[in-house]
Backbone as ProteinMPNN parsed JSONL, in Angstrom:
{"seq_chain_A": "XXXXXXXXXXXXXXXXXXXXXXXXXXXXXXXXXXXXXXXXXXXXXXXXXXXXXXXXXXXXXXXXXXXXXXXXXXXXXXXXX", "coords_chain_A": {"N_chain_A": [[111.022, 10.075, -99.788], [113.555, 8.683, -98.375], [114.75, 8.2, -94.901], [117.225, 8.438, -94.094], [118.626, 9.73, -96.542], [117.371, 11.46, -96.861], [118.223, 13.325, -94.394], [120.634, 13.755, -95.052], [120.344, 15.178, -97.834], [119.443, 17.373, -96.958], [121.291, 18.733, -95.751], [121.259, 17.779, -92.408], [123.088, 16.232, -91.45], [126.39, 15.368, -92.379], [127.186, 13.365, -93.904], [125.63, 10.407, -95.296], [126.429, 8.108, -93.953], [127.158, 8.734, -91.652], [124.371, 9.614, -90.95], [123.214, 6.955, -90.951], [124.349, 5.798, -88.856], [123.48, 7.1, -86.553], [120.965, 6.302, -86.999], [121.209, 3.843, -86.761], [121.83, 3.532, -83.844], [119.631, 4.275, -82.785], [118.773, 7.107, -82.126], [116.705, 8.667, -83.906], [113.941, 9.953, -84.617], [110.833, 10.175, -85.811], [107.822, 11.937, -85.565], [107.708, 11.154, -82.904], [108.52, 8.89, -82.364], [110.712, 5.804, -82.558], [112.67, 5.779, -85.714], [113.782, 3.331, -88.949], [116.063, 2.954, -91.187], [115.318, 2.859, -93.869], [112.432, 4.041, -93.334], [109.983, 6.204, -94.923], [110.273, 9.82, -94.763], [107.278, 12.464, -95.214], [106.179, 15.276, -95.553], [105.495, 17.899, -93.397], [105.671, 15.902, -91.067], [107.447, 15.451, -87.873], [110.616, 15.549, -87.179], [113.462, 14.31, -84.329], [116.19, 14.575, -82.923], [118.123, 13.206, -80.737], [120.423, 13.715, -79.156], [123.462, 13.444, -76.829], [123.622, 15.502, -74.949], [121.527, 17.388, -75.9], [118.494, 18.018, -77.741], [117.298, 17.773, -80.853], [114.556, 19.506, -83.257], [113.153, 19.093, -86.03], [111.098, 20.424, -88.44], [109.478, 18.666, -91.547], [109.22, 20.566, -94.492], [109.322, 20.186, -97.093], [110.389, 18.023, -99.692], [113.125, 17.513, -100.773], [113.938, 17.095, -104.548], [116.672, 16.654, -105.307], [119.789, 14.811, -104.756], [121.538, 16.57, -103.087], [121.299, 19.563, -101.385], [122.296, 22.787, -101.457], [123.222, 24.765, -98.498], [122.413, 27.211, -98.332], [119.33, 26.961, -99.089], [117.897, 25.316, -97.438], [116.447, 26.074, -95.632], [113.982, 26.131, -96.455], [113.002, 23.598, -97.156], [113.4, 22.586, -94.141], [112.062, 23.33, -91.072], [113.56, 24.127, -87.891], [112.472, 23.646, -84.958]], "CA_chain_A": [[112.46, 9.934, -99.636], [114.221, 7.702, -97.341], [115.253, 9.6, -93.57], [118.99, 8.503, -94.251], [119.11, 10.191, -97.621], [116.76, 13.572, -96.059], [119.204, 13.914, -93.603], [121.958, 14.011, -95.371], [120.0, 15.738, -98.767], [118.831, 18.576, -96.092], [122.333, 19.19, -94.68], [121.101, 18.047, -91.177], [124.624, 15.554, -91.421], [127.451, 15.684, -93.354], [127.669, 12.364, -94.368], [125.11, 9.718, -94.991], [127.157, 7.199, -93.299], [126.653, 9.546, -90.245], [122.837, 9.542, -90.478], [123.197, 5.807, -91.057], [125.058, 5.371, -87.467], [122.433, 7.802, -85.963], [119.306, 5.208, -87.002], [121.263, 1.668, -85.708], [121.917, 4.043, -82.54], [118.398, 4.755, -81.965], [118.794, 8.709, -81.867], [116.512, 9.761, -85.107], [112.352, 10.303, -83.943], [109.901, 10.545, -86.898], [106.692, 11.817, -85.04], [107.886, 10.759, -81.396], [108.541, 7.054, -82.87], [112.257, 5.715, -83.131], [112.805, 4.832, -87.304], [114.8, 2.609, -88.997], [117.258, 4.206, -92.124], [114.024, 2.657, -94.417], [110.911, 5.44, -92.79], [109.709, 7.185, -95.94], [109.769, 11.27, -94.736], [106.821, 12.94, -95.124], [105.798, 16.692, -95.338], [104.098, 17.865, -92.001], [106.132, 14.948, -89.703], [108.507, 16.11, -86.807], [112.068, 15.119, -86.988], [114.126, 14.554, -83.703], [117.023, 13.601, -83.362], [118.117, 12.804, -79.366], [121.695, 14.007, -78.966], [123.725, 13.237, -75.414], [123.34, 17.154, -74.201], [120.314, 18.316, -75.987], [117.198, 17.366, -78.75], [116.561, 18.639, -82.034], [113.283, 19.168, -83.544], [112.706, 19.696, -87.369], [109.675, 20.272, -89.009], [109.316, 18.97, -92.957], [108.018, 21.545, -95.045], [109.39, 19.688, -98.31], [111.122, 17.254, -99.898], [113.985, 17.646, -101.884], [114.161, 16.381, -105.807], [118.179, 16.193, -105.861], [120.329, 14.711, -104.07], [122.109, 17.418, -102.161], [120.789, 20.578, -101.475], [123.004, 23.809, -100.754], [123.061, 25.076, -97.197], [121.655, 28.316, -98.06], [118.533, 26.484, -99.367], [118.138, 24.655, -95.858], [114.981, 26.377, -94.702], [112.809, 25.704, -97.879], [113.273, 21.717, -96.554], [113.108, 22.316, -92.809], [111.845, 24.725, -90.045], [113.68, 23.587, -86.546], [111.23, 23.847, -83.59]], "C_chain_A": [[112.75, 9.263, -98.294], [114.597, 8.267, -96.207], [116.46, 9.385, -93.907], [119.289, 9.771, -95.057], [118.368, 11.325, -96.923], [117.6, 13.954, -95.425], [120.067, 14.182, -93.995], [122.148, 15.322, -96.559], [119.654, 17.166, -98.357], [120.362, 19.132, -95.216], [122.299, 18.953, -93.151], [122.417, 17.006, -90.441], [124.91, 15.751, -92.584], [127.457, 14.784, -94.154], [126.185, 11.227, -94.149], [125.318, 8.666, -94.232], [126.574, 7.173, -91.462], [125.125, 8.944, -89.776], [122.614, 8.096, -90.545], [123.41, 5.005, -89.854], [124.01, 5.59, -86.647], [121.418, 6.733, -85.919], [119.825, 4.427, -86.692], [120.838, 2.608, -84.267], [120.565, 4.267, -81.581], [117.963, 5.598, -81.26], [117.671, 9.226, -82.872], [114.894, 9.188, -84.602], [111.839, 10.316, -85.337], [108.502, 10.391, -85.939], [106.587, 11.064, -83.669], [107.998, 9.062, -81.551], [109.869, 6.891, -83.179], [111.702, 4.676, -84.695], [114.008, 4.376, -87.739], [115.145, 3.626, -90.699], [115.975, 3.878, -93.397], [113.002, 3.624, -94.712], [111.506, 6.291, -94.272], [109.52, 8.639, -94.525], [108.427, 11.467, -95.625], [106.158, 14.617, -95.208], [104.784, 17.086, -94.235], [105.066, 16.74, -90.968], [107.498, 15.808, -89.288], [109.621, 15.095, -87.085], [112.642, 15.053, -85.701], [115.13, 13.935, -83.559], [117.612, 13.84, -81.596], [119.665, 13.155, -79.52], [122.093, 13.828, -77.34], [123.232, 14.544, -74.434], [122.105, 17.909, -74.72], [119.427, 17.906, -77.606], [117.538, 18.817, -80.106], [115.778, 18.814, -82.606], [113.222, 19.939, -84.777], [111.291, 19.631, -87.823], [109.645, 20.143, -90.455], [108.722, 19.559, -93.54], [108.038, 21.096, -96.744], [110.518, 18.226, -98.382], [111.753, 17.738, -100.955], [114.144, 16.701, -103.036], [115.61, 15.987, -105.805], [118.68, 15.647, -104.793], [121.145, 15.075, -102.954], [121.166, 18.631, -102.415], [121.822, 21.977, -100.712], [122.346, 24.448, -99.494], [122.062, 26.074, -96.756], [120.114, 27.684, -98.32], [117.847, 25.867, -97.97], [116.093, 24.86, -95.65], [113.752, 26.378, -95.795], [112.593, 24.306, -97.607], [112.539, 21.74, -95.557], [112.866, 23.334, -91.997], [112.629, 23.543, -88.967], [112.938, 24.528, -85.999], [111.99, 23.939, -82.247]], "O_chain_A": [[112.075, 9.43, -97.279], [114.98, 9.377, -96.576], [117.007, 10.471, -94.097], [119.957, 10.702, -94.609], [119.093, 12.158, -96.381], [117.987, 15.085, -95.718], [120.659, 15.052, -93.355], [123.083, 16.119, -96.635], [119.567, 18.064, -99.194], [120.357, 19.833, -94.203], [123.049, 19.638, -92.456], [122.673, 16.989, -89.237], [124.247, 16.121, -93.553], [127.723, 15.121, -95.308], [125.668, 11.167, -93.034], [124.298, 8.178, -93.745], [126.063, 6.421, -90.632], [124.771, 8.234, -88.835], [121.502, 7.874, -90.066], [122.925, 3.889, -89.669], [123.505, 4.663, -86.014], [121.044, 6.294, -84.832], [119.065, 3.714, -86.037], [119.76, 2.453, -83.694], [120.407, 4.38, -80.365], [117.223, 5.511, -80.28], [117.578, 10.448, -82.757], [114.767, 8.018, -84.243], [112.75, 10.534, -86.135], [108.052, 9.306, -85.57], [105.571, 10.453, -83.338], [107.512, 8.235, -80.78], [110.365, 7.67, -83.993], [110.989, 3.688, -84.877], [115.091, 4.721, -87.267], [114.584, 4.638, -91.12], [115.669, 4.939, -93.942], [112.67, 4.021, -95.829], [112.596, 6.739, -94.629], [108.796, 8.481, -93.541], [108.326, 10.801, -96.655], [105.325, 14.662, -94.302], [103.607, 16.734, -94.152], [104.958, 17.102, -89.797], [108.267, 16.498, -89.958], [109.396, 13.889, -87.188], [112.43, 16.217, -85.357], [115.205, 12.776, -83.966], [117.39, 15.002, -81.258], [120.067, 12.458, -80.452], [121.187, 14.03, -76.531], [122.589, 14.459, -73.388], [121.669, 18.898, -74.13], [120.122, 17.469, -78.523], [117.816, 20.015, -80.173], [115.837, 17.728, -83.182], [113.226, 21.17, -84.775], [110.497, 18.75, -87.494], [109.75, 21.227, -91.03], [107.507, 19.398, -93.422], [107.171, 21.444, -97.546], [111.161, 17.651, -97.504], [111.21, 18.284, -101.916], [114.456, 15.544, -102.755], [115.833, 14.9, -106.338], [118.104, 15.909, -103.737], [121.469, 14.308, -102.048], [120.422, 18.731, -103.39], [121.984, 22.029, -99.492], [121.132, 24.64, -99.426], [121.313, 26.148, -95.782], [119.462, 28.094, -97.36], [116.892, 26.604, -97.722], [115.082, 24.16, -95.582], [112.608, 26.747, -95.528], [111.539, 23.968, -98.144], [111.405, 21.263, -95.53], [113.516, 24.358, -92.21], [112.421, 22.336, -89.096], [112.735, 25.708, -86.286], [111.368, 24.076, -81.193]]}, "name": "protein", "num_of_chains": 1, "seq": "XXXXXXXXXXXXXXXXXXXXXXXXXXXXXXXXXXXXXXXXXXXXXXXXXXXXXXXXXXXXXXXXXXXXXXXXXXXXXXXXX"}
């Protein structure tokens, strides 16, 4: 799956649009590497995403089949680190 669509399919934005802004911006890490909205995810690769005041660090533990995934579901996707 595509990082745009994970991010958005994982609840980690609201809006793909969002996570779309995030990758021109050159905020979203796959494995300490800036990616473009393209980067296949992985199971096992680190997520970060560089925010002005403070980092985020996910860990994939899956990939999601549907397109959205409810909130409560969340941590079946992603561990944050």
């Amino acid at each position: 799956m595509r990082i745009d669509k994970f991010l958005n399919a994982v609840n980690i934005t609201k809006r793909r649009a969002i996570a779309e802004d995030m990758l021109q911006n050159k905020v979203v890490y796959i494995n300490d590497k800036i990616v473009k909205k393209a980067k296949e995810v992985k199971v096992g690769d680190i997520i970060k995403i560089q925010y002005l005041e403070y980092v985020n660090r996910f860990e994939v533990l899956q990939i999601p089949t549907t397109k959205s995934t409810p909130k409560s579901k969340q941590d079946e996707y992603i561990k944050k680190l």
